[in-house]
TIDOKOL-985122 format. One record per atom (N, C-alpha, C): residue in one letter; atom name; x, y, z. Coordinates in steps of 0.2 Angstrom, whole numbers, plus 5000, padded with zeros to 4 digits. Layout:
% residues N
 aa at   px   py   pz
  a CA    X    Y    Z
...
This chain:
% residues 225
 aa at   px   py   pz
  x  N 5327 5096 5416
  x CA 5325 5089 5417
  x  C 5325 5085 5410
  x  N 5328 5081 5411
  x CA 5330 5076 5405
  x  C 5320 5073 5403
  x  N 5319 5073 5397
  x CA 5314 5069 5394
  x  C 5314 5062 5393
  x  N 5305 5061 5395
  x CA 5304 5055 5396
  x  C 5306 5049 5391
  x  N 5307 5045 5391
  x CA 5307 5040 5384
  x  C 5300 5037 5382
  x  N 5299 5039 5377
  x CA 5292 5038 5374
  x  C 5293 5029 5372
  x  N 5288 5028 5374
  x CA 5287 5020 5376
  x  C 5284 5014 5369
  x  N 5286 5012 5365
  x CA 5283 5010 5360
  x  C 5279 5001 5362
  x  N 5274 5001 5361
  x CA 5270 4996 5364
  x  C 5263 4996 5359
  x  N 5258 4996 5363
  x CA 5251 4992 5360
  x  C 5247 4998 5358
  x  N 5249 5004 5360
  x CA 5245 5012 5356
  x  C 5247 5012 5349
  x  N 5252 5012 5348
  x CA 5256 5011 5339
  x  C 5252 5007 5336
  x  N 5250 5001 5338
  x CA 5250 4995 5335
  x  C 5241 4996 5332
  x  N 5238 4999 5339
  x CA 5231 4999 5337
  x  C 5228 5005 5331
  x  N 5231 5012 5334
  x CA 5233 5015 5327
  x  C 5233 5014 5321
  x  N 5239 5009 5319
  x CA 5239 5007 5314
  x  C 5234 5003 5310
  x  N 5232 4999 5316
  x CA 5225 4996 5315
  x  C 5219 4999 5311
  x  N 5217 5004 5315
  x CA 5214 5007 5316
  x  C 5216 5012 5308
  x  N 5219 5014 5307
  x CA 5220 5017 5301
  x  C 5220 5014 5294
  x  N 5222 5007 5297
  x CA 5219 5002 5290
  x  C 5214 5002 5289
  x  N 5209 5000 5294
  x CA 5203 4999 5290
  x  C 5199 5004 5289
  x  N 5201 5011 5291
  x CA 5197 5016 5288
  x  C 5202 5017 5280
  x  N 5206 5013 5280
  x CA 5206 5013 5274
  x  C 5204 5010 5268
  x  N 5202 5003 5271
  x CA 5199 4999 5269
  x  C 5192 5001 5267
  x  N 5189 5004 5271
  x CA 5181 5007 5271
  x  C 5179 5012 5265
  x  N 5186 5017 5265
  x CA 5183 5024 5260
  x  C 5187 5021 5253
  x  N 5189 5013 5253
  x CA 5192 5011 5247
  x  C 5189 5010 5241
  x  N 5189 5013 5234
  x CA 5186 5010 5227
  x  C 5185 5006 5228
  x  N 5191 4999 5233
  x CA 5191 4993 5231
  x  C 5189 4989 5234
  x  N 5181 4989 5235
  x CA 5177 4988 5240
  x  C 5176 4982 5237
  x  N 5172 4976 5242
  x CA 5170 4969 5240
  x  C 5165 4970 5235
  x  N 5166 4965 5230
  x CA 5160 4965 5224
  x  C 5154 4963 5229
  x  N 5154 4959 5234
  x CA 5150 4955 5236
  x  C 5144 4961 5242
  x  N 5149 4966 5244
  x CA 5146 4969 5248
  x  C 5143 4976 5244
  x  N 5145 4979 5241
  x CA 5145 4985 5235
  x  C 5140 4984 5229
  x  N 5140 4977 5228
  x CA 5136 4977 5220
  x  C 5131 4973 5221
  x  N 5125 4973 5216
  x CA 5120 4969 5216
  x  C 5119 4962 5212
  x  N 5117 4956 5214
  x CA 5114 4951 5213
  x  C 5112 4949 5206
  x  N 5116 4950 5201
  x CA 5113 4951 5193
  x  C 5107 4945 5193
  x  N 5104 4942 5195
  x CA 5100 4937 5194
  x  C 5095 4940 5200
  x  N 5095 4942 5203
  x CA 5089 4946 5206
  x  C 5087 4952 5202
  x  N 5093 4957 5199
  x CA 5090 4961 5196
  x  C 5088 4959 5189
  x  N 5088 4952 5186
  x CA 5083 4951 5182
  x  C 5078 4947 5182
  x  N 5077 4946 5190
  x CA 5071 4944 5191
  x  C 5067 4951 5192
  x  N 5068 4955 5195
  x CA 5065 4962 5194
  x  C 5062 4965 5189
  x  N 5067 4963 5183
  x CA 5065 4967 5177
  x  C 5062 4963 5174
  x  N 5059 4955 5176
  x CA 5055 4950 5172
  x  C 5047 4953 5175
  x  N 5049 4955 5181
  x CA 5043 4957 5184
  x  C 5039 4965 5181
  x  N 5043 4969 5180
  x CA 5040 4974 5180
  x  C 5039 4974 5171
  x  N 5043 4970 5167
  x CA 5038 4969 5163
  x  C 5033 4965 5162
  x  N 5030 4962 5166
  x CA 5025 4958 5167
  x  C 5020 4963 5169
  x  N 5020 4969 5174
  x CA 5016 4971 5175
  x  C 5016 4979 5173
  x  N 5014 4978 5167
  x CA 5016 4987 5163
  x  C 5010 4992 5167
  x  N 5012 4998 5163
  x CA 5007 5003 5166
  x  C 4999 5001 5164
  x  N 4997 4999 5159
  x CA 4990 4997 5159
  x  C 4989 4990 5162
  x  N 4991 4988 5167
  x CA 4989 4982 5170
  x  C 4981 4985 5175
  x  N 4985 4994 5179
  x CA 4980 4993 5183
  x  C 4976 5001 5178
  x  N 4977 5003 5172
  x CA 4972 5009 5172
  x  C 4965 5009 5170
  x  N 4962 5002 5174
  x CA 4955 5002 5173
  x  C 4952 5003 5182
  x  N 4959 5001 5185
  x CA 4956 5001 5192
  x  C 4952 5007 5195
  x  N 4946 5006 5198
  x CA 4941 5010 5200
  x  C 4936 5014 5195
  x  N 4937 5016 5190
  x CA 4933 5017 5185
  x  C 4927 5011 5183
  x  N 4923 5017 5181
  x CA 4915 5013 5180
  x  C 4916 5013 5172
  x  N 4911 5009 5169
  x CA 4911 5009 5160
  x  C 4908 5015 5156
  x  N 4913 5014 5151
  x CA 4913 5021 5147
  x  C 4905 5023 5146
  x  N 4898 5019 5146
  x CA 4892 5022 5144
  x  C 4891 5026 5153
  x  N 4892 5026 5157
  x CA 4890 5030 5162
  x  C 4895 5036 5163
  x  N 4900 5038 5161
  x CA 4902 5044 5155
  x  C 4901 5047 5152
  x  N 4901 5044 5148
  x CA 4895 5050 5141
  x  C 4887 5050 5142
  x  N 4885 5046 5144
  x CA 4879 5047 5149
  x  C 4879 5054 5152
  x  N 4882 5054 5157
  x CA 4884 5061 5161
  x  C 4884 5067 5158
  x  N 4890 5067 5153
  x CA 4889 5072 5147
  x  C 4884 5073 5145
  x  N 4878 5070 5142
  x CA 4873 5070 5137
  x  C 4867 5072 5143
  x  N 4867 5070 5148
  x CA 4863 5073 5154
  x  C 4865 5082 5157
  x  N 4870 5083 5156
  x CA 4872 5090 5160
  x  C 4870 5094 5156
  x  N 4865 5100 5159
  x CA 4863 5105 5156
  x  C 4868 5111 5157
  x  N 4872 5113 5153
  x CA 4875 5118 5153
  x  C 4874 5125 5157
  x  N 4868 5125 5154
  x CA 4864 5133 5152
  x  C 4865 5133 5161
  x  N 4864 5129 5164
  x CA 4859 5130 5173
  x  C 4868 5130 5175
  x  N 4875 5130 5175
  x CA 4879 5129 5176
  x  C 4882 5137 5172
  x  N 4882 5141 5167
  x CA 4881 5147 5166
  x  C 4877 5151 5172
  x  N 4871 5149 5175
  x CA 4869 5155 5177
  x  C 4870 5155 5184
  x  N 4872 5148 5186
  x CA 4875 5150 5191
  x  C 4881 5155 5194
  x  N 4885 5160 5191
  x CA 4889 5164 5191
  x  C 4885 5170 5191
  x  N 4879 5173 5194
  x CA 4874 5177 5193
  x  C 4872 5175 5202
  x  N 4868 5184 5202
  x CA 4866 5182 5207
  x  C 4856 5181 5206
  x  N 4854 5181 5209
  x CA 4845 5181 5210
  x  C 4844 5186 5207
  x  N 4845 5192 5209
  x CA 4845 5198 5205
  x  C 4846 5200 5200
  x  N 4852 5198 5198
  x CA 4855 5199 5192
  x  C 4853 5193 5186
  x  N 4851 5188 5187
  x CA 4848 5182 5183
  x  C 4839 5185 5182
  x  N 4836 5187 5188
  x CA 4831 5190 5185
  x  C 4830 5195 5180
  x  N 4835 5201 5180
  x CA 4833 5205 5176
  x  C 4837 5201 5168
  x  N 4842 5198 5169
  x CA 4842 5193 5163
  x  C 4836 5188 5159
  x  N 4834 5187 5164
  x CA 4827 5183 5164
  x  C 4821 5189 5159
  x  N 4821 5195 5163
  x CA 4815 5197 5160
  x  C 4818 5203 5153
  x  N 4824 5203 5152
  x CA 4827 5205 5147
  x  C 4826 5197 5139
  x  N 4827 5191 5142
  x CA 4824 5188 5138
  x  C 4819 5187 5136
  x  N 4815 5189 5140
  x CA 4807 5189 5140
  x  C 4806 5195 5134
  x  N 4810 5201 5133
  x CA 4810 5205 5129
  x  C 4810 5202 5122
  x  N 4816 5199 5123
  x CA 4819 5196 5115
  x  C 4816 5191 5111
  x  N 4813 5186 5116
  x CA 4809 5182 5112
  x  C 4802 5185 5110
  x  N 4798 5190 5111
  x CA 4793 5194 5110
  x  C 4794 5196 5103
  x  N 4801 5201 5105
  x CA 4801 5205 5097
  x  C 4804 5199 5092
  x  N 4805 5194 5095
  x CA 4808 5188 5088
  x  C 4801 5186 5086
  x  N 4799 5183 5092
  x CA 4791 5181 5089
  x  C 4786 5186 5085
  x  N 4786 5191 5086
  x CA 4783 5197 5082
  x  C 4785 5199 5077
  x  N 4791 5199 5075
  x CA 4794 5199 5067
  x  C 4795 5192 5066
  x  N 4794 5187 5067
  x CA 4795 5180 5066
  x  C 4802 5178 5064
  x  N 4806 5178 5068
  x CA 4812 5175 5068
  x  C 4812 5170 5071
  x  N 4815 5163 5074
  x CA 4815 5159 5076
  x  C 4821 5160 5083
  x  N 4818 5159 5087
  x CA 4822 5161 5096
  x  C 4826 5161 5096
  x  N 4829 5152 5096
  x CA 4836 5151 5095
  x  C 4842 5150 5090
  x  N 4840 5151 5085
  x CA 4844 5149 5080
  x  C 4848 5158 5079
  x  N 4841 5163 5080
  x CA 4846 5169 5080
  x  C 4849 5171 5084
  x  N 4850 5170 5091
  x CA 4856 5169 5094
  x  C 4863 5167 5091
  x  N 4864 5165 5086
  x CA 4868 5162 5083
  x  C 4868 5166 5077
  x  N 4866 5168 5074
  x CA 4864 5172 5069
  x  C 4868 5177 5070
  x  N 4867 5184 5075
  x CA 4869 5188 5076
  x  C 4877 5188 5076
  x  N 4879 5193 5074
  x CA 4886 5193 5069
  x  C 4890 5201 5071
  x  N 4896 5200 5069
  x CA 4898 5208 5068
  x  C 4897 5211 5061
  x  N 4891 5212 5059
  x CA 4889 5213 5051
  x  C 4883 5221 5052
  x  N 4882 5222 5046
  x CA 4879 5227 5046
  x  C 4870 5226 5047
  x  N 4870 5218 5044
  x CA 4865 5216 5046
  x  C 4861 5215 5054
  x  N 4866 5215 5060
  x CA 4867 5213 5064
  x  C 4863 5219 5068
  x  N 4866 5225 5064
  x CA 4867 5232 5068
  x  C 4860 5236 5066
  x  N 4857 5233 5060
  x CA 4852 5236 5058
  x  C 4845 5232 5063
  x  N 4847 5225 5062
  x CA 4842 5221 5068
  x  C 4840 5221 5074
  x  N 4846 5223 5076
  x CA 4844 5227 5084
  x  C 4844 5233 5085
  x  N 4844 5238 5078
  x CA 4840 5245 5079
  x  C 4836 5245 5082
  x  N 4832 5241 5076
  x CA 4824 5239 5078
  x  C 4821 5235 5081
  x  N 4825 5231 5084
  x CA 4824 5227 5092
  x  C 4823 5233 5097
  x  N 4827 5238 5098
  x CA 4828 5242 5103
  x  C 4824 5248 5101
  x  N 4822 5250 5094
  x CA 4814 5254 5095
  x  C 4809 5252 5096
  x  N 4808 5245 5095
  x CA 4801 5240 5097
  x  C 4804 5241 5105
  x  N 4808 5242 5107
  x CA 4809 5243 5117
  x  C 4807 5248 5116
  x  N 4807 5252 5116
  x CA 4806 5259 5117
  x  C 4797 5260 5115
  x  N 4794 5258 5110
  x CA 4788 5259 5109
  x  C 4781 5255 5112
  x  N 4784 5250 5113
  x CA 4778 5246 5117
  x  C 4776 5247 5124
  x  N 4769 5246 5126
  x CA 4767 5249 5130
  x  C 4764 5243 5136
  x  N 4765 5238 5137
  x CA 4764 5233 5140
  x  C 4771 5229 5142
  x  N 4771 5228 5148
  x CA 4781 5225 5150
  x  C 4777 5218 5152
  x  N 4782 5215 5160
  x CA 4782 5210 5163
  x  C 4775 5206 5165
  x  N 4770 5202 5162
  x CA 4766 5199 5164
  x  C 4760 5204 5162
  x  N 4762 5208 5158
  x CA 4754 5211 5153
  x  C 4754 5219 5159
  x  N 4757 5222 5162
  x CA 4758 5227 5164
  x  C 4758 5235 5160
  x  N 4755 5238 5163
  x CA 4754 5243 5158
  x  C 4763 5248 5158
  x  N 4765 5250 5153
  x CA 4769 5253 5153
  x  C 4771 5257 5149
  x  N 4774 5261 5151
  x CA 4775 5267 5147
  x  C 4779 5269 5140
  x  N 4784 5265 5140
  x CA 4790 5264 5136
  x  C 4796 5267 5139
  x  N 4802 5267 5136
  x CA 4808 5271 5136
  x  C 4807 5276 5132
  x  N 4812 5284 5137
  x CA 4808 5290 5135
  x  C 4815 5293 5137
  x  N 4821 5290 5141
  x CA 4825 5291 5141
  x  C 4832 5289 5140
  x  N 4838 5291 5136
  x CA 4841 5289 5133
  x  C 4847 5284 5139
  x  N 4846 5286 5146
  x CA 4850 5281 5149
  x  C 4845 5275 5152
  x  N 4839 5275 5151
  x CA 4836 5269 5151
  x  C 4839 5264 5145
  x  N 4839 5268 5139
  x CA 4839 5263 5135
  x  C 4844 5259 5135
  x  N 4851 5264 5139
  x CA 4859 5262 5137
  x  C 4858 5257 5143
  x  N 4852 5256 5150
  x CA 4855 5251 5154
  x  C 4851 5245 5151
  x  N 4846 5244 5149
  x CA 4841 5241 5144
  x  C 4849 5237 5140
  x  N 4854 5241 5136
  x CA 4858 5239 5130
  x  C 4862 5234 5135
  x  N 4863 5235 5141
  x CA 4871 5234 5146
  x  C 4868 5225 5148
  x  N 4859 5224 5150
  x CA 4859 5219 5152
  x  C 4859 5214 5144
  x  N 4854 5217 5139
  x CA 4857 5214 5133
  x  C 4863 5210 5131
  x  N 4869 5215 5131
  x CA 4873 5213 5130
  x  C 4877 5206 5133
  x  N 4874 5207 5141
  x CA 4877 5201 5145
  x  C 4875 5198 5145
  x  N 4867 5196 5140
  x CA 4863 5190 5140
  x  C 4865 5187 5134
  x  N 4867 5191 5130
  x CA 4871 5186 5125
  x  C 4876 5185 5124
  x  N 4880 5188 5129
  x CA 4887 5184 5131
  x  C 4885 5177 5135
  x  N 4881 5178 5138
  x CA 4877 5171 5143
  x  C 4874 5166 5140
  x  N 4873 5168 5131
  x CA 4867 5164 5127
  x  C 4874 5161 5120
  x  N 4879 5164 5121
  x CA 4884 5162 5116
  x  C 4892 5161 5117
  x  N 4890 5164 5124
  x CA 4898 5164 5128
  x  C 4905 5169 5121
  x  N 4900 5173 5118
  x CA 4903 5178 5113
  x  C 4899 5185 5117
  x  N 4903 5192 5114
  x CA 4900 5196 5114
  x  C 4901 5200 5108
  x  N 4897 5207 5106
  x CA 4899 5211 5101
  x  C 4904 5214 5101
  x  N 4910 5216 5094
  x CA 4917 5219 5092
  x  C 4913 5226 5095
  x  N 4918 5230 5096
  x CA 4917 5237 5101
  x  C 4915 5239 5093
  x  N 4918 5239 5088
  x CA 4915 5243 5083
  x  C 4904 5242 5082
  x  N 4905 5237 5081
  x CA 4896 5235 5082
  x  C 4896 5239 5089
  x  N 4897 5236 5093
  x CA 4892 5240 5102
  x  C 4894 5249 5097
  x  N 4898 5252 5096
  x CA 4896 5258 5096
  x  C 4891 5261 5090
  x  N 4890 5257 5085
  x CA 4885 5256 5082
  x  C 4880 5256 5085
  x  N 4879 5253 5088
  x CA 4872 5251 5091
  x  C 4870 5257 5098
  x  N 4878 5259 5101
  x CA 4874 5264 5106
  x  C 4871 5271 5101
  x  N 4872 5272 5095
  x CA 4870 5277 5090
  x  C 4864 5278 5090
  x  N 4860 5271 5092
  x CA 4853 5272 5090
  x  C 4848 5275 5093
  x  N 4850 5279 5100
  x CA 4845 5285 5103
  x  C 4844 5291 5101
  x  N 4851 5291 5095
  x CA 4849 5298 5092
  x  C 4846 5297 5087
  x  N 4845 5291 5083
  x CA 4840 5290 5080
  x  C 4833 5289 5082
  x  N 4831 5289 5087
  x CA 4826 5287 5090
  x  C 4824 5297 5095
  x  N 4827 5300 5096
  x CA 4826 5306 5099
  x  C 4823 5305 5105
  x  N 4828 5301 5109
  x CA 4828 5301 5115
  x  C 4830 5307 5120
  x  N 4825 5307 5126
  x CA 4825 5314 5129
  x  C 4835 5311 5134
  x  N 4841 5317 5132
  x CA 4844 5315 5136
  x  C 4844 5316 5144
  x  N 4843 5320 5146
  x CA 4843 5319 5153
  x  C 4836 5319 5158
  x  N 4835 5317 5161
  x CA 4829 5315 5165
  x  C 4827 5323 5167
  x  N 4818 5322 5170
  x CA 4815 5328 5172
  x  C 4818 5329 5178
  x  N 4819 5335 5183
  x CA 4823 5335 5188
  x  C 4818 5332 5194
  x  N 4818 5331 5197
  x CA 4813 5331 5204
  x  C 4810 5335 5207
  x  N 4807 5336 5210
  x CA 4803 5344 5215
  x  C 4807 5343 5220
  x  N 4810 5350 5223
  x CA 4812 5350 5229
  x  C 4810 5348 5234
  x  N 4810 5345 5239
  x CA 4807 5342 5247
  x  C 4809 5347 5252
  x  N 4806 5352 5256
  x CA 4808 5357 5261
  x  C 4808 5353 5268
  x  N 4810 5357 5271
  x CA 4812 5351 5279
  x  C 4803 5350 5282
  x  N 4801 5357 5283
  x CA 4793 5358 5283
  x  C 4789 5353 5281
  x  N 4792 5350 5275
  x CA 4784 5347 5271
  x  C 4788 5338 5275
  x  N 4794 5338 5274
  x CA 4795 5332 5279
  x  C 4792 5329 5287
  x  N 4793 5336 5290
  x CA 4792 5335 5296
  x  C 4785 5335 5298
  x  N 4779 5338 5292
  x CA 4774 5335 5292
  x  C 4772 5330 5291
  x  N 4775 5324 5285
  x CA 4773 5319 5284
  x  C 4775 5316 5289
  x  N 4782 5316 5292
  x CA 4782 5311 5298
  x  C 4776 5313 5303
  x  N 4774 5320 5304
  x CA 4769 5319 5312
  x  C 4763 5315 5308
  x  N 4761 5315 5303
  x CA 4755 5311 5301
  x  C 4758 5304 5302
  x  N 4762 5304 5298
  x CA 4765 5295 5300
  x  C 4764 5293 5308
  x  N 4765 5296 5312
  x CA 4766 5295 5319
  x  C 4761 5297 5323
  x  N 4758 5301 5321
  x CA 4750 5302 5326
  x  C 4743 5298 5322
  x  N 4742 5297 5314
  x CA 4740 5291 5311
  x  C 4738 5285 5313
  x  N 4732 5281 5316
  x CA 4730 5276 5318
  x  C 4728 5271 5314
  x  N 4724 5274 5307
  x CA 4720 5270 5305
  x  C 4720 5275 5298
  x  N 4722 5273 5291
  x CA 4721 5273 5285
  x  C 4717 5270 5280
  x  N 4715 5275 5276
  x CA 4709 5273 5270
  x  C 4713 5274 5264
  x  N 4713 5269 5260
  x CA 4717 5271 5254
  x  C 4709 5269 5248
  x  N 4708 5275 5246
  x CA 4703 5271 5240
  x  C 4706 5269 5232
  x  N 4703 5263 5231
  x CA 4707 5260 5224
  x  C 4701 5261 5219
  x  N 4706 5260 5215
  x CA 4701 5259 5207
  x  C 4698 5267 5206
């Protein structure tokens, strides 16, 4: 069968069309008018934004600098320190400095200033010797309590442990490991019992009579004094 004749008419013509102006579109040589900008706008732009530089607004929303430093000169540091402490652990910090200011007062040192004092020196290691023998020898603790003293050499080392962290708390420094091993030394200077007496045994018998007294017990006399 003999082939149609292909018909040249208005398909051609729009094609062509059609192909011109996607050429027109992806061409470099696009209209200035549509493609570029307005140089008289874009110096009105740049009249503007120098007009209104970065410090036009960097006072917006701030209050005056004396309510600032105000703020600073008001905040107690120290109550912001102990916040990172629990109740527990601030108390026995508490009554560890309750030790220090005693023994400062009693060789007359001045409270605060030796906090700052204290150093990685020999002077340092010789002074809290004797801060940590006055621990050991006195016989009166928390609020005029009668007490026994330090008699054993891990008393003294957890006595040394809460020290230690109160004056990292008190100078946000602590002592060079060479000083702390100085300073754990001083139980053998002092002839510290090392290990604790041992306990008495408890037999199941002697337990299971103080529960039946606990449980059949109604009424107790404790006499005082």
């Amino acid at each position: 069968m003999a082939p149609r004749p292909r018909l040249v008419g208005s398909n051609d013509k729009d094609q062509s069309d059609a192909s011109s102006n996607l050429s027109e579109i992806f061409s470099d040589n696009g209209s200035d008018s549509d493609s570029g900008s307005d140089p008289e706008v874009d110096s009105e732009v740049s009249d503007d934004e120098d007009k209104f530089g970065d410090d036009t607004f960097d006072n917006e929303g701030q209050l005056p600098p004396e309510h600032y430093l105000a703020q600073a000169e008001s905040l107690d540091v120290s109550q912001l320190r102990q916040k990172r402490y629990s109740d527990g652990t601030q108390e026995r910090l508490d009554e560890t400095r309750m030790y220090w200011n005693r023994y400062c007062r009693y060789v007359g040192v001045d409270l605060v200033k030796h906090w700052q004092w204290i150093s990685d020196s020999d002077e340092t290691v010789r002074f809290l010797y004797a801060f940590f023998g006055w621990r050991c020898d006195i016989r009166r603790g928390k609020n005029g309590r009668h007490y026994l003293g330090i008699k054993y050499k891990s008393s003294l080392e957890l006595f040394w442990k809460w020290w230690h962290l109160l004056i990292k708390q008190e100078t946000a420094l602590g002592l060079s490991k060479d000083i702390t091993i100085k300073v754990n030394d001083s139980p053998k200077k002092k002839d510290l019992e090392l290990d604790r007496r041992p306990k008495k045994n408890m037999y199941i018998k002697d337990v299971a009579e103080f529960a039946r007294v606990l449980l059949t017990t109604t009424e107790m006399t404790f006499d005082c004094g």
